[in-house]
N, C-alpha and C positions, 0 to 999 in steps of 0.2 A: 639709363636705357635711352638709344637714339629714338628723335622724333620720327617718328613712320609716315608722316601726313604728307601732302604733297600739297604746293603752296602755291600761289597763282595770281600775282599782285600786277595790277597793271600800273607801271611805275612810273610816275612824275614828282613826285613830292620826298623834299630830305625826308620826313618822317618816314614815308613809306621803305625807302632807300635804308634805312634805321630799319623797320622791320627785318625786311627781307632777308638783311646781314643776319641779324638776331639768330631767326627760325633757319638760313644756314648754318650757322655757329653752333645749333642744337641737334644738324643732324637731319635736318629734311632738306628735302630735294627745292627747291624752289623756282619756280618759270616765273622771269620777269620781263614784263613787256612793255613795248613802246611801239609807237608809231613808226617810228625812227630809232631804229636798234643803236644806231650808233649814240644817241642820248643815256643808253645805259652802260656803255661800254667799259665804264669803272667798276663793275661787277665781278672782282677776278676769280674771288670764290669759288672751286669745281664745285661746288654743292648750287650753285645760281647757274641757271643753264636762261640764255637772253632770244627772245620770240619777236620777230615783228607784229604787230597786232595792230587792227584800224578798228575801234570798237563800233565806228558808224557802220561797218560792214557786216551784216547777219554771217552771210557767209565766210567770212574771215574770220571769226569770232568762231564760230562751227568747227573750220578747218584746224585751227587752233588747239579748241579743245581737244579735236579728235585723237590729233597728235601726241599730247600728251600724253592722251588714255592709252595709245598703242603703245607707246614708250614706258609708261611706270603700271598701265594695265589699270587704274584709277587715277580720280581727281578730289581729293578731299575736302579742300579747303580754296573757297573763290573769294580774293579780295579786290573789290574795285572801289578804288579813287577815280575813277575816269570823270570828265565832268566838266564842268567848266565855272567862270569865278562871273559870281552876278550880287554886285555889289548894289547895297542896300539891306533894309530890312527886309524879316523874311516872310513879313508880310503882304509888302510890294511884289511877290512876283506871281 
């Protein structure tokens, strides 16, 4: 049975790039985003549909969503790697 969920990976990371494939390959719709769309542009999968997204922006982030929702009428499934890399332990921060 296909996956029904709708998937919502904000993508920087192979691994993540590795999900996303995945959960298309199973049959859910998948919005993958970047700052910079053209970063994910190896995406070729019709099942991977690519969103510009600035997650420092509330309202970008809103618009986004909204988008979605209007298009697949829900949003099920929110994965964020967004973030940034702070090296050290993780106690230091």
């Amino acid at each position: 049975m296909p996956c029904k969920r709708y998937f919502y990976p904000v993508t920087h990371k192979h691994q993540t790039d590795c999900r996303a494939r995945e959960f298309a390959r199973q049959g859910c719709i998948v919005y993958a985003t970047s700052r910079r769309v053209e970063t994910i542009a190896d995406f070729e999968d019709p099942g991977i549909h690519k969103l510009a997204l600035d997650v420092t922006s509330d309202e970008n982030i809103k618009n986004v969503v909204q988008e979605i929702i209007d298009k697949q009428g829900k949003l099920n499934i929110v994965v964020n790697n967004a973030g940034i890399i702070c090296p050290g332990s993780y106690s230091n921060t």
